[in-house]
Residue frames as qw, qx, qy, qz and C-alpha x, y, z in Angstrom:
[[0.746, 0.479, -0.391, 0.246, -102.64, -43.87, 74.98],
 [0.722, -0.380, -0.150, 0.558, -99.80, -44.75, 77.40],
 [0.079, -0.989, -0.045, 0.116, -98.68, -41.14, 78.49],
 [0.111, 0.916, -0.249, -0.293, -95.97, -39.61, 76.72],
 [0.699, 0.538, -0.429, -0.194, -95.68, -42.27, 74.66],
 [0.955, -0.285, -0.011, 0.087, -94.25, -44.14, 77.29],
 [0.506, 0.457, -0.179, 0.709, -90.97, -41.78, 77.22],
 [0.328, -0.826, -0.016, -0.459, -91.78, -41.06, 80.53],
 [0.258, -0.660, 0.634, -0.310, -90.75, -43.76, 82.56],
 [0.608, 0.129, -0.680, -0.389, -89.90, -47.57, 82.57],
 [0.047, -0.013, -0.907, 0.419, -92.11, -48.05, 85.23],
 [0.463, 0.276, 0.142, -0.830, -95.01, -46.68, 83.72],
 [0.527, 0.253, 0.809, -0.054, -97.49, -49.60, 82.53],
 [0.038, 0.246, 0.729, 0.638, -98.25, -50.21, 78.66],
 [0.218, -0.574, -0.730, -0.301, -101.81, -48.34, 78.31],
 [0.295, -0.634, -0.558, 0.448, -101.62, -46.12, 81.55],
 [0.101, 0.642, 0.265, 0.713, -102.55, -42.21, 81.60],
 [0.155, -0.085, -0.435, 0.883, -102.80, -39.86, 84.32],
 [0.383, -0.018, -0.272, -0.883, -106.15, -38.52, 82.77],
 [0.876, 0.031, -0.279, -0.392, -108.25, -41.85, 82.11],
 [0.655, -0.408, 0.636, 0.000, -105.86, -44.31, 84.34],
 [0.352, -0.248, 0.884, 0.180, -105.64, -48.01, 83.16],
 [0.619, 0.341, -0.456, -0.541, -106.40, -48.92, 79.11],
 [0.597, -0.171, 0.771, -0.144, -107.54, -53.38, 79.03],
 [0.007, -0.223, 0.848, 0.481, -106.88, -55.48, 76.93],
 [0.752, 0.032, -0.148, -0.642, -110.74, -56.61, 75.25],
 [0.805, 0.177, -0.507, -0.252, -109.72, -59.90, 74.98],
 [0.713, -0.260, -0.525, 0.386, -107.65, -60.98, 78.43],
 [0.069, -0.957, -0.126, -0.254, -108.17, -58.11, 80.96],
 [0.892, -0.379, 0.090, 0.228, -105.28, -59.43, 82.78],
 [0.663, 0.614, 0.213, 0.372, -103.19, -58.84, 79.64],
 [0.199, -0.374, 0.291, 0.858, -100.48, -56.44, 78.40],
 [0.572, 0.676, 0.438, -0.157, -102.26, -54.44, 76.33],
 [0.645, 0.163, 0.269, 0.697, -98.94, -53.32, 74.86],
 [0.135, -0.882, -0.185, 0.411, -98.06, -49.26, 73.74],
 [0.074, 0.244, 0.399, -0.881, -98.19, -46.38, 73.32],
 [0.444, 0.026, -0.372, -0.815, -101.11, -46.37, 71.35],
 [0.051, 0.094, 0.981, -0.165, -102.98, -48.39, 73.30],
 [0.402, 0.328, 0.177, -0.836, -106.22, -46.78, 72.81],
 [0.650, 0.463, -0.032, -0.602, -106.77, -46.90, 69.71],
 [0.404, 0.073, -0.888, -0.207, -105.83, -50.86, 69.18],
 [0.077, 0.247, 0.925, -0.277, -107.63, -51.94, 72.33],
 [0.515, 0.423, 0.282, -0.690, -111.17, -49.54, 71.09],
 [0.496, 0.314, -0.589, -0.555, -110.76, -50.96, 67.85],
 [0.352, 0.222, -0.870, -0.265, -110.76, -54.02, 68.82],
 [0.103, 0.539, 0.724, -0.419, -114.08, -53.83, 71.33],
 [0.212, 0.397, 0.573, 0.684, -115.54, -52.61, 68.26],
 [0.139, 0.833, 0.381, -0.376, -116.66, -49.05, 69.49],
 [0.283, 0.746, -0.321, -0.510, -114.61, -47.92, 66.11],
 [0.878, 0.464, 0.117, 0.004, -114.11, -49.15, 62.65],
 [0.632, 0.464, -0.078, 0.616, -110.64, -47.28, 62.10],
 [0.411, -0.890, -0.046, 0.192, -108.47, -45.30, 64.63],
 [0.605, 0.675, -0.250, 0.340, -105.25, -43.35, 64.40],
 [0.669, -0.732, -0.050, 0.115, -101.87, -43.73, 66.17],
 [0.217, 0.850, -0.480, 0.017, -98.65, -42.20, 66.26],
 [0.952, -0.098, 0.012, 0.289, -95.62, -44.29, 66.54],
 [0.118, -0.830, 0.545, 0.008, -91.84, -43.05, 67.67],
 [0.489, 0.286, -0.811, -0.147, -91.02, -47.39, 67.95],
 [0.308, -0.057, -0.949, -0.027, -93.08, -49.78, 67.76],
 [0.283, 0.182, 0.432, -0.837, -96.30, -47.76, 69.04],
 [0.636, 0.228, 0.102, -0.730, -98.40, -48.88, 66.63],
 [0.544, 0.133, -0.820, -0.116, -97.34, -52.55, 65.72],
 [0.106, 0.175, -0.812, 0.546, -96.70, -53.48, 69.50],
 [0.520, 0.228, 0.556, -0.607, -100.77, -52.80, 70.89],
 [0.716, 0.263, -0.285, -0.581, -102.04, -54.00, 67.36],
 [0.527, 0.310, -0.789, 0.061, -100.41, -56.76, 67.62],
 [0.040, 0.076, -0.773, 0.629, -101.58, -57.39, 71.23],
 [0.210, 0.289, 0.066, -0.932, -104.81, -56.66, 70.28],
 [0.413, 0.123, 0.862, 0.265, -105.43, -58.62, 67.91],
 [0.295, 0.838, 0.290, -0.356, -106.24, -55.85, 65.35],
 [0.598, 0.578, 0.100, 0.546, -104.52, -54.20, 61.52],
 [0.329, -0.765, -0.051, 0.552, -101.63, -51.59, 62.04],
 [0.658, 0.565, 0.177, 0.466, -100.12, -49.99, 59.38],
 [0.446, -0.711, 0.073, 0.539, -96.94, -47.70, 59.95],
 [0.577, 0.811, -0.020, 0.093, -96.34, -45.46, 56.94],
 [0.706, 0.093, -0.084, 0.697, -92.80, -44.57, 56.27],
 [0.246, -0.647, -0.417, 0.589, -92.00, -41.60, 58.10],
 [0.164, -0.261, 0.310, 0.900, -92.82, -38.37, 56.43],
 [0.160, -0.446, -0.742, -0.474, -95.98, -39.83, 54.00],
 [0.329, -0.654, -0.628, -0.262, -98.58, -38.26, 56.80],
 [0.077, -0.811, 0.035, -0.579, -98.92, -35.53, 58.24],
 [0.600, -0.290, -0.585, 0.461, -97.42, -35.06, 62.15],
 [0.098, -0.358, 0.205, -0.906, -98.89, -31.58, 62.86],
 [0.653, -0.574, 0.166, -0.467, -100.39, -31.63, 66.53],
 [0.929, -0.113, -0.307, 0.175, -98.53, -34.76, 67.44],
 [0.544, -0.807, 0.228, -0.034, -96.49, -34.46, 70.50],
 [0.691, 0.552, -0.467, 0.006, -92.87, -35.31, 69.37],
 [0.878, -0.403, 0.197, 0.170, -90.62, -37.64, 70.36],
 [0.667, -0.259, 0.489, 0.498, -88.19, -37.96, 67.69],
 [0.366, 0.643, -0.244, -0.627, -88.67, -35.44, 64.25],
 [0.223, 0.411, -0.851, -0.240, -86.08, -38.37, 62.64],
 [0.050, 0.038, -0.976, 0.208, -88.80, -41.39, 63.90],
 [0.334, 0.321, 0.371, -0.805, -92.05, -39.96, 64.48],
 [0.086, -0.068, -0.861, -0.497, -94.91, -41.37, 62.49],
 [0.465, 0.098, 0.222, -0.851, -98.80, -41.39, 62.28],
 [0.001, -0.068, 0.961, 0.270, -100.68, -44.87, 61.28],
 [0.664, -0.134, -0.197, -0.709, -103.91, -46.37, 61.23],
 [0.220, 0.048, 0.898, -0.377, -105.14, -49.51, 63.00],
 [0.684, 0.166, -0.146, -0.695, -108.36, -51.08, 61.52],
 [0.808, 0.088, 0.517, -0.268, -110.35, -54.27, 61.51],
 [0.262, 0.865, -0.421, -0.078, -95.99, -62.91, 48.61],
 [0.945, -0.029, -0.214, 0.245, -93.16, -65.36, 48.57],
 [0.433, -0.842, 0.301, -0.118, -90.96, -64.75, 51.58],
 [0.734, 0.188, -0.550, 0.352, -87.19, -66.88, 51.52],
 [0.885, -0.436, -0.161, -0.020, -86.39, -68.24, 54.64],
 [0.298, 0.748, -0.490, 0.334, -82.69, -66.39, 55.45],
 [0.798, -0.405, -0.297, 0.333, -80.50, -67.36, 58.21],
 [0.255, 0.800, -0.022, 0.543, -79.25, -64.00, 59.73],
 [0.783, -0.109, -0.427, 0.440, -76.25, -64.19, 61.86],
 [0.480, -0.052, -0.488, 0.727, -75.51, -62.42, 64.78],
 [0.087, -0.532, -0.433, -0.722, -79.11, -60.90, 65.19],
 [0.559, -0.683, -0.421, 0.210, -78.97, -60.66, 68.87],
 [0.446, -0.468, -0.124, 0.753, -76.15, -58.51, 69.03],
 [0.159, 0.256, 0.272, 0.914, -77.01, -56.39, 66.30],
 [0.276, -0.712, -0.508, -0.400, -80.41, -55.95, 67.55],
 [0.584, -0.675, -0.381, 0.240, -79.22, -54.77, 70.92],
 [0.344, 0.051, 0.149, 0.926, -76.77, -52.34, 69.27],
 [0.040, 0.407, 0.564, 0.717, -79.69, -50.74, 67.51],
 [0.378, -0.745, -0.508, -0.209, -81.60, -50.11, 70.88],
 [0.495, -0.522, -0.203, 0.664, -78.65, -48.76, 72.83],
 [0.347, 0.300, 0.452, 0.765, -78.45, -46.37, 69.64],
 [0.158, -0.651, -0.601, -0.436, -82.00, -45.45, 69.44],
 [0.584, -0.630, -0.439, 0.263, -81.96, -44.93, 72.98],
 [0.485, -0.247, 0.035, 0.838, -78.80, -42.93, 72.80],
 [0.001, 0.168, 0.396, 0.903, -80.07, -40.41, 69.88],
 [0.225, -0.667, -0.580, -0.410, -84.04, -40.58, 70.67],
 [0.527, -0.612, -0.359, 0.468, -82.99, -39.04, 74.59],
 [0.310, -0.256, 0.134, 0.906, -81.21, -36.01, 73.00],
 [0.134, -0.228, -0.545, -0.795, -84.23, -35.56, 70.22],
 [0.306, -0.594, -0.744, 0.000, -86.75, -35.69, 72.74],
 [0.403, -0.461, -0.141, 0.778, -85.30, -32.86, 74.90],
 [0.261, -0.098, 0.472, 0.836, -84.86, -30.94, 71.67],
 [0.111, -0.303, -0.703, -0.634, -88.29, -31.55, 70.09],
 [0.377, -0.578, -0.719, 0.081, -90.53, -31.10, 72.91],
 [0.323, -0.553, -0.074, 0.765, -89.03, -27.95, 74.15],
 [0.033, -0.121, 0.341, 0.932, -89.72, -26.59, 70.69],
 [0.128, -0.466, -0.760, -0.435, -93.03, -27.80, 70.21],
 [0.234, -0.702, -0.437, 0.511, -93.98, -26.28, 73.96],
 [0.350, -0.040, -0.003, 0.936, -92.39, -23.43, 72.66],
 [0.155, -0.211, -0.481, -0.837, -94.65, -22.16, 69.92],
 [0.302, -0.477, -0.815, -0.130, -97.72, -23.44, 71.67],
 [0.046, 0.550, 0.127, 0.824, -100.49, -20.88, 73.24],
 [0.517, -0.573, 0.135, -0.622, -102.20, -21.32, 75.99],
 [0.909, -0.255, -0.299, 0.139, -100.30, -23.14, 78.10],
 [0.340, -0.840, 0.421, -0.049, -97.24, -22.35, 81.11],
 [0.810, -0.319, 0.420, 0.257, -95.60, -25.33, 80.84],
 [0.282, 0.853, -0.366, -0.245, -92.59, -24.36, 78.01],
 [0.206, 0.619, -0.753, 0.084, -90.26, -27.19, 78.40],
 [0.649, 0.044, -0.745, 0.145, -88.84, -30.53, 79.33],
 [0.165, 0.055, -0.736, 0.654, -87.93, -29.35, 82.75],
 [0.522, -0.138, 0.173, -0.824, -91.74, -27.72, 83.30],
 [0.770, -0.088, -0.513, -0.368, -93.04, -30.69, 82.04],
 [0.406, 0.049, -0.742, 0.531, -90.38, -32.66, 85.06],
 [0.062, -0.125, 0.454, -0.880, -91.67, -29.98, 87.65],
 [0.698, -0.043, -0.206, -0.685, -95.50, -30.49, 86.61],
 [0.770, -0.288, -0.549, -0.148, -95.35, -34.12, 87.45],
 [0.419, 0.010, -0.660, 0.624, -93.77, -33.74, 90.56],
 [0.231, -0.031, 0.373, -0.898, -96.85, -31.78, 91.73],
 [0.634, 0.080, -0.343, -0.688, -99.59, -33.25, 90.18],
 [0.637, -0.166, 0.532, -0.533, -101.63, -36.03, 92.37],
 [0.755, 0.424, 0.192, -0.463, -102.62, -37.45, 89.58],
 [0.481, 0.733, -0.481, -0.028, -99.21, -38.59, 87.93],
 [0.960, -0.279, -0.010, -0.033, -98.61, -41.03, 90.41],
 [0.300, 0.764, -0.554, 0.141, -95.05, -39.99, 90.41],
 [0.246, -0.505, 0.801, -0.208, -93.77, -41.93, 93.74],
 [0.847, 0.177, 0.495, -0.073, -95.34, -45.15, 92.11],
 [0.871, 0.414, 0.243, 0.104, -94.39, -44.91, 88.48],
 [0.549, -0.345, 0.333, 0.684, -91.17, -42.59, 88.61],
 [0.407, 0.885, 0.105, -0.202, -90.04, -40.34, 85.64],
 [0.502, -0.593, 0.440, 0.449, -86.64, -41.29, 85.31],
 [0.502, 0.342, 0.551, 0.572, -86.32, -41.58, 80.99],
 [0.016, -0.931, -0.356, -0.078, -87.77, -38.20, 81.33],
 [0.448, -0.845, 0.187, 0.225, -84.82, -36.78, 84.19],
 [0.789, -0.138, 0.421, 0.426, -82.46, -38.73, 81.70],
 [0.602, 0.501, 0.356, 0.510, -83.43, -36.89, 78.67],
 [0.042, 0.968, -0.057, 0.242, -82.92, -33.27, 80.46],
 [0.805, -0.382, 0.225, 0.395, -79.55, -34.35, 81.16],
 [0.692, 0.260, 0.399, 0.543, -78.55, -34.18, 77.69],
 [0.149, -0.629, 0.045, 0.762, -77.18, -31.19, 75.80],
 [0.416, 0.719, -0.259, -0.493, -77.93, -31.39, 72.10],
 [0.978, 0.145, 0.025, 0.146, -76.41, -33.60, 69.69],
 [0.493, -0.710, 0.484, 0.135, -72.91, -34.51, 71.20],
 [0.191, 0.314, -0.916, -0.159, -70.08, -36.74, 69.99],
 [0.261, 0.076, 0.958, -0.096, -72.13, -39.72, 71.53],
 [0.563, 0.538, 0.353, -0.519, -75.26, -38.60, 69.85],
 [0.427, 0.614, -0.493, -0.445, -73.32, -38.14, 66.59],
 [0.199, -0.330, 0.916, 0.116, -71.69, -41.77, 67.14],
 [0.393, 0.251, 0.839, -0.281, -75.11, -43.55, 67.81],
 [0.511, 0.629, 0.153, -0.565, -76.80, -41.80, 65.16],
 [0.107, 0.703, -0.639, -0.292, -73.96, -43.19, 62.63],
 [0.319, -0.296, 0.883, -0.177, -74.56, -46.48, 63.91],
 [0.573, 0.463, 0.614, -0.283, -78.08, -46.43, 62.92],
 [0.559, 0.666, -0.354, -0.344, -77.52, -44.94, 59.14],
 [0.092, -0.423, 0.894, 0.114, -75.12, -48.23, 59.10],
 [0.342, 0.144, 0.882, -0.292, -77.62, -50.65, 60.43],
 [0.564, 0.608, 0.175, -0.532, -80.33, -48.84, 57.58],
 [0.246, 0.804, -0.397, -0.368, -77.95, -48.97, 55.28],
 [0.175, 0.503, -0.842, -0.088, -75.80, -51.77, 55.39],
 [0.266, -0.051, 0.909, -0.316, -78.13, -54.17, 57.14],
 [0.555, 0.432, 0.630, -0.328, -81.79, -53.98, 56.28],
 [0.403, 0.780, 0.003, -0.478, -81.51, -52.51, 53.04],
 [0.263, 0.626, -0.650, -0.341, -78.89, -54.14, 51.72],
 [0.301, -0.123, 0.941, -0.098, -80.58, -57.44, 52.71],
 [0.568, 0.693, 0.197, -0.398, -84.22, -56.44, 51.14],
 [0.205, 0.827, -0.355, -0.384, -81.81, -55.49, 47.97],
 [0.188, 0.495, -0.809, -0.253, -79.63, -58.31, 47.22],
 [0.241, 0.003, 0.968, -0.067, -81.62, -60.84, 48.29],
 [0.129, -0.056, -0.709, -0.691, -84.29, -59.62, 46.21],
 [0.071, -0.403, -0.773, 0.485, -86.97, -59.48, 49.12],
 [0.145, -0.631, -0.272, -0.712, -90.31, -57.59, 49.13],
 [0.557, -0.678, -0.100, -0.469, -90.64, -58.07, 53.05],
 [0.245, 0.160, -0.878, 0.378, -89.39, -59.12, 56.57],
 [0.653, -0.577, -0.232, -0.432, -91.44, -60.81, 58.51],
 [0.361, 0.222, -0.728, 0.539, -91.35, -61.55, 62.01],
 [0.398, -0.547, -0.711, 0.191, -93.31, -62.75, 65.15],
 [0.102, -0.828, -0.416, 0.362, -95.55, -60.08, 67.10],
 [0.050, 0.997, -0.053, -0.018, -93.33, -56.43, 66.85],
 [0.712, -0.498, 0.242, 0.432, -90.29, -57.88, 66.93],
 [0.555, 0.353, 0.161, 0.735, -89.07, -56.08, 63.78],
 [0.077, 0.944, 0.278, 0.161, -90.84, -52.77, 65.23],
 [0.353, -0.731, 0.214, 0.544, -87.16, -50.90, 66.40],
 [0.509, 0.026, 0.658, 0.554, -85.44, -51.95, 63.18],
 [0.394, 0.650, 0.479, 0.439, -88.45, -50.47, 61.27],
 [0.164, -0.920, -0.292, 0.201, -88.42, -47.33, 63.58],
 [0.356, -0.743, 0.188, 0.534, -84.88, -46.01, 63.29],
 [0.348, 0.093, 0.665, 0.655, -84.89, -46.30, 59.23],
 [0.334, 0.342, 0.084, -0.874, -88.26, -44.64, 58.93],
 [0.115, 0.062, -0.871, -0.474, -89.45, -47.79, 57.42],
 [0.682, -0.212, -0.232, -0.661, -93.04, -48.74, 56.90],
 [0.111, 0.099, -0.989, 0.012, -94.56, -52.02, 58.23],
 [0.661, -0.215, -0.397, -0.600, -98.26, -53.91, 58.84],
 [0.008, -0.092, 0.978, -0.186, -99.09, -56.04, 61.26],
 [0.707, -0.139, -0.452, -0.526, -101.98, -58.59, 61.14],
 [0.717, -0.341, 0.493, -0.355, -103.53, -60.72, 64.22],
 [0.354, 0.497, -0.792, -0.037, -101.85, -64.51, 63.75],
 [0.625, -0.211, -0.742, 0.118, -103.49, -66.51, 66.89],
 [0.440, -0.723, 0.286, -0.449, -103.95, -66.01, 70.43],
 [0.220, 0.304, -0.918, 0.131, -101.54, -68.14, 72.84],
 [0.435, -0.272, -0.857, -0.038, -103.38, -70.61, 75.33],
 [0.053, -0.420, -0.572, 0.703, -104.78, -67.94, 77.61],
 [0.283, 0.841, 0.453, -0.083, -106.83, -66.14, 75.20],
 [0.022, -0.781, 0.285, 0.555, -104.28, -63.06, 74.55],
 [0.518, 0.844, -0.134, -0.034, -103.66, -61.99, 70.73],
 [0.506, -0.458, 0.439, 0.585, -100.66, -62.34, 69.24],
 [0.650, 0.725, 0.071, -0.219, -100.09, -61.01, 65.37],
 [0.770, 0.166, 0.431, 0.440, -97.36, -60.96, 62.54],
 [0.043, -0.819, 0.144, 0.553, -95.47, -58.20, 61.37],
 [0.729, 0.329, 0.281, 0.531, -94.29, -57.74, 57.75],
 [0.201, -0.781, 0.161, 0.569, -91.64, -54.51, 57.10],
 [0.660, 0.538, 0.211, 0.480, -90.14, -53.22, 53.81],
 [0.513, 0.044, 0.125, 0.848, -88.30, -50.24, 52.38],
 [0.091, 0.389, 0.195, -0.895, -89.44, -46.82, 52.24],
 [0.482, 0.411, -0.331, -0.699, -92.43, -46.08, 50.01],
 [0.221, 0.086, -0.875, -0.423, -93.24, -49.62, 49.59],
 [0.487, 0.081, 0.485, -0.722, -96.71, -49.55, 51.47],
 [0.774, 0.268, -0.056, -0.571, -98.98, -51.00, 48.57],
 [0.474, 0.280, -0.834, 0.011, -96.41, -54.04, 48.28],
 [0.264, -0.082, -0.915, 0.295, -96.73, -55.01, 51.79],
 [0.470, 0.173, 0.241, -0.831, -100.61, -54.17, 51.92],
 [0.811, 0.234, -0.345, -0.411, -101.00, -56.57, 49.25],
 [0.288, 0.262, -0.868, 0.308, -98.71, -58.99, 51.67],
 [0.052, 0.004, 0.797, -0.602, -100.79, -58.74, 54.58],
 [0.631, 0.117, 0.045, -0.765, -104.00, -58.84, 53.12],
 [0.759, 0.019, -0.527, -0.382, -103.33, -62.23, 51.34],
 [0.009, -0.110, 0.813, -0.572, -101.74, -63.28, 55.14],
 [0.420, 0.023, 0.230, -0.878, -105.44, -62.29, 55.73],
 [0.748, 0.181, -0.299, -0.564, -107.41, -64.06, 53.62],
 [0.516, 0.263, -0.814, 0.031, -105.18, -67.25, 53.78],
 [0.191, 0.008, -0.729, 0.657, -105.68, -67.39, 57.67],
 [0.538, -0.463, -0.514, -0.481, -108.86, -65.93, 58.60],
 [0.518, -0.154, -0.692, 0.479, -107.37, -66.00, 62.37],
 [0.026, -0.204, 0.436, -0.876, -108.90, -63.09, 63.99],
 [0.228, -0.504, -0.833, 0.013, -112.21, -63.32, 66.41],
 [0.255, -0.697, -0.132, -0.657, -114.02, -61.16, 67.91],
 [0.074, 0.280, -0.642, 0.710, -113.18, -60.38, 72.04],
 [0.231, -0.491, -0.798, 0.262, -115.47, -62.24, 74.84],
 [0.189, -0.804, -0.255, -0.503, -118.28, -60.22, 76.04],
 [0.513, -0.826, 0.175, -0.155, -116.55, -60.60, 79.52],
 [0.764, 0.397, -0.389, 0.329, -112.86, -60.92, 79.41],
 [0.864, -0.380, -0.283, 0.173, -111.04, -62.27, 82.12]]
């Protein structure tokens, strides 16, 4: 998987690892193979597995499925288990799988700025819960020196193998900045119970919806900071060969609704192939 979830730095490539380097896309080697769970969409989908599992903090396990051109499924957060998972976010964190309805047609105004609210948010609250969670998971943990954020800082700053002066650490340096949850943590965190609340939910709700859909991952923040489920399914590949898929989201707990969505997506479409034996 892209290394620490890609909460490391945003110069660190979709797929990369300090351990095993550079994950490729099966199908365009060229490619984004998208993250953090890049593994286990790009093995699935050079069939050396039938079913793989990946965590998701946002939009880890749509984002490579979808790139992939493979099934994700994000449970709603809480439904599966998250013991041994490295945390990002307690409030976001998720475990999924990856494996081989009548929608109305809204018009939903001002979805640029809300969406960019929702990531300065995330952003704002997921830096302070990273710090927070990671430091406790080290804590407990047994056979290891590194205890913390900051060890974790110090560790890459020695380590050959981390490619620090290439890929930086600076979302890392950002989140041991923080102190806990502050006023701005509280604010941003407010923002998002709004946006859950008042936005997706109350659109699902009155409008009598079982799903949103929406090209590739593009719902995959939206589903993250609600703890909402969601599926994606491969959809096409553009004119270079690279995947592209379809996302469908719902409300908590509604998994078997939008399983039975994306399966008849499935059936109807028939769009996935199988990846060249040599991809470009």
């Amino acid at each position: 998987m892209t290394e620490w979830a890609a909460f490391r730095s945003t110069n660190l490539p979709n797929g990369w690892n300090g351990r095993l380097g550079q994950a490729l896309d099966p199908y365009v080697a060229s490619a984004d193979p998208s993250g953090s769970s890049t593994g286990s969409a790009t093995s699935i989908a050079a069939n050396m597995a039938a079913v793989a599992l990946g965590t998701e903090t946002a939009g880890s396990i749509p984002s490579p499925s979808s790139a992939n051109s493979v099934v994700g499924i994000k449970p709603t957060v809480g439904l599966t288990s998250r013991a041994g998972v490295i945390p990002i976010s307690h409030r976001q964190d998720t475990v999924g799988q990856k494996g081989a309805v009548l929608v109305d047609n809204l018009v939903i105004p001002y979805t640029d700025l809300v969406y960019n609210a929702i990531v300065v948010a995330q952003y704002i609250a997921l830096s302070a819960e990273f710090k927070m969670d990671l430091n406790a998971y080290l804590k407990h943990l047994v056979h290891t020196q590194v205890r913390s954020l900051a060890d974790v800082i110090a560790f890459n700053k020695i380590s050959a193998l981390e490619k620090l002066k290439k890929y930086g650490q600076d979302i890392m340096l950002e989140a041991e900045k923080t102190n806990g949850i502050g006023k701005l943590e509280r604010e941003a965190l407010r923002n998002i119970t709004k946006a859950c609340k008042y936005g997706f939910e109350k659109m699902l709700k009155e409008n009598k919806l079982d799903t949103l859909m929406s090209p590739g991952a593009d719902i995959a923040d939206l589903l993250a900071i609600g703890g909402y489920p969601g599926i994606k399914v491969p959809a096409g590949y553009d004119k270079t060969g690279a995947p592209f898929g379809i996302s469908f989201g719902g409300l908590k707990g509604s998994e078997p609704t939008l399983i039975e969505i994306a399966y008849g997506f499935e059936q109807a479409t028939h769009t996935r192939k199988p990846p060249p034996s040599h991809p470009q």
